[in-house]
C-alpha positions in Angstrom: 234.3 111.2 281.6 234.5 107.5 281.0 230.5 106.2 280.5 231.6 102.4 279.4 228.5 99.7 279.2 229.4 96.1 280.9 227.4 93.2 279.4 225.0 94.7 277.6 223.9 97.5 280.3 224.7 101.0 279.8 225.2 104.0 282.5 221.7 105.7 283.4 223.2 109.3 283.8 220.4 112.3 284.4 221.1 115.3 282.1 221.5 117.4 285.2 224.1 115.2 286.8 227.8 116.5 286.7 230.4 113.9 286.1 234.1 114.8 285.7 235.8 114.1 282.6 238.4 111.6 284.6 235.0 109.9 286.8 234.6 106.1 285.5 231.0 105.2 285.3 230.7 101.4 284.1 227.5 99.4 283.6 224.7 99.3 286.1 224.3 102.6 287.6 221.9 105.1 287.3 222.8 109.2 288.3 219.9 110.5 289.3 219.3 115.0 288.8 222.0 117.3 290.0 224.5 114.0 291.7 228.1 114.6 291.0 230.7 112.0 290.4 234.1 113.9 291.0 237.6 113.6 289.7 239.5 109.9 289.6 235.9 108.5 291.2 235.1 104.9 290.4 232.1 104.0 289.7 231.9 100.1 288.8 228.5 98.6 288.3 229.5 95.3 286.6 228.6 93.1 290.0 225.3 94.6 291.4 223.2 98.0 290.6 225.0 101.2 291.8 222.6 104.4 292.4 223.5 107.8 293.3 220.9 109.8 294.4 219.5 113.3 293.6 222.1 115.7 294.7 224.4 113.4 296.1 228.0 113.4 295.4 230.6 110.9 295.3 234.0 112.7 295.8 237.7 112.7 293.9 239.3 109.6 294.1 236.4 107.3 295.3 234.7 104.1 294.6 231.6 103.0 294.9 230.7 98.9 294.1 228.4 96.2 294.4 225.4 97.6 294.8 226.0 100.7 296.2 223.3 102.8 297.0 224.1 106.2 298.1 220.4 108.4 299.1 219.6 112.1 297.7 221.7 114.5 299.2 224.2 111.9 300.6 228.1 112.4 300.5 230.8 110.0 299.8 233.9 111.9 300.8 237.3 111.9 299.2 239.3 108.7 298.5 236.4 106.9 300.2 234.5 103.1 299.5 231.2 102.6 300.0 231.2 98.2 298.8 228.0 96.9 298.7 226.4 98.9 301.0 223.8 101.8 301.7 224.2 105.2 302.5 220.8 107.4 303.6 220.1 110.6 302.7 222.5 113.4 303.8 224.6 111.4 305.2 228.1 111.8 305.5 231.4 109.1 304.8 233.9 111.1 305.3 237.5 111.5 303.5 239.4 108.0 303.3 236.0 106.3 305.4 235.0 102.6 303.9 231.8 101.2 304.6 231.7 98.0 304.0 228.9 94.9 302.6 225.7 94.8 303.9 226.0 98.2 306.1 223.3 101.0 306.4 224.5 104.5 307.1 221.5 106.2 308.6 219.8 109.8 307.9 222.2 112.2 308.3 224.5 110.2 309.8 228.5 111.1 309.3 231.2 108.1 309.2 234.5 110.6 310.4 237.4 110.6 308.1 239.5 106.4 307.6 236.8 105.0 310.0 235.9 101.4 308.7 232.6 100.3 309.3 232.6 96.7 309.2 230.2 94.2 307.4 226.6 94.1 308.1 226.9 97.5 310.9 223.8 99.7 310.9 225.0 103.1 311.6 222.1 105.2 313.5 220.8 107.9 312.0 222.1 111.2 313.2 225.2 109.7 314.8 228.8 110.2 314.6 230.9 107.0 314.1 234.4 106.8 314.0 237.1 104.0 314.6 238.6 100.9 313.5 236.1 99.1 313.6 233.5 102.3 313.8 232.0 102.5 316.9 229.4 105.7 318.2 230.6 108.8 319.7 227.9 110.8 319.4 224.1 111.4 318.8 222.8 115.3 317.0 219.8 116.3 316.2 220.9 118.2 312.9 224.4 117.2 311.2 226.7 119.8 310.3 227.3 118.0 307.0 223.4 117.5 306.5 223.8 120.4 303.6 227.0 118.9 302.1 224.8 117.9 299.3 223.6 121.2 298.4 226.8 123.0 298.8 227.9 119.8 295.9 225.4 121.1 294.0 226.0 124.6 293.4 229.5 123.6 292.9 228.9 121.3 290.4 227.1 124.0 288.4 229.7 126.4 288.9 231.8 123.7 287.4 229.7 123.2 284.6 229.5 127.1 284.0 233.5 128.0 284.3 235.6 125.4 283.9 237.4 125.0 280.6 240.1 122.7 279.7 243.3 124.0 279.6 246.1 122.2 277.7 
């Protein structure tokens, strides 16, 4: 993993958080227990504070900026940005999603795979959103994603157990 300090402010990373050798991690963000930062993710704190919850997970390949703030048990799927915005807990951007400044993703609520939710959109929680721009398509009372976080969890142990480098 890259851990790289930007003006004087270093990477807040829990002991229990799982970050892949490839993750970056730069300045101003904080890992809280059990997250996971997956391989090729982008975590760039040098323009506002960037927090990953407990249990959360941010995905291969994506990038969280500007003041991020992703809730416990959240999910930022693969290949996708979350830009200066918030994401509730167990919620859901799915694969190739961006969410973009001054958004709020709801409880439990699932952006579908390369939706774009636009600037300053409040996504309910326990809705489906999907589009360009997002727009809802549906209402749930429980998420089928809502244990995402969990299921990133165990994973990441399992990770931490098993895998060894192989050159």
């Amino acid at each position: 993993m890259v851990l790289r300090s930007f003006d004087g402010v270093e990477p807040d990373v829990h002991e229990s958080a799982h970050v892949d050798e490839t993750a970056v991690v730069i300045g101003d963000v904080t890992l809280e227990a059990d997250a996971s930062v997956w391989p090729n993710a982008v975590l760039r704190g040098d323009r506002g504070e960037i927090h990953i919850g407990e249990g959360a997970n941010v995905q291969d390949g994506a990038v969280c900026h500007e003041g991020a703030d992703i809730a416990s048990g959240a999910t930022v799927g693969h290949n996708a940005i979350v830009h200066a915005a918030t994401v509730g807990e167990r919620a859901l951007v799915g694969m190739g999603a961006t969410v973009l400044d001054g958004s709020v993703v709801g409880e439990a609520a699932m952006v579908a795979a390369n939706a774009l939710v636009v600037e300053d959109t409040d996504v309910p929680a326990r809705t489906l959103v999907a589009g360009v721009p997002a727009e809802v398509k549906s209402t749930y009372e429980e998420s089928p994603w809502a244990d995402a976080g969990e299921e990133y969890e165990r994973l990441s142990a399992l990770h931490a157990e098993t895998s060894e480098r192989c050159d």
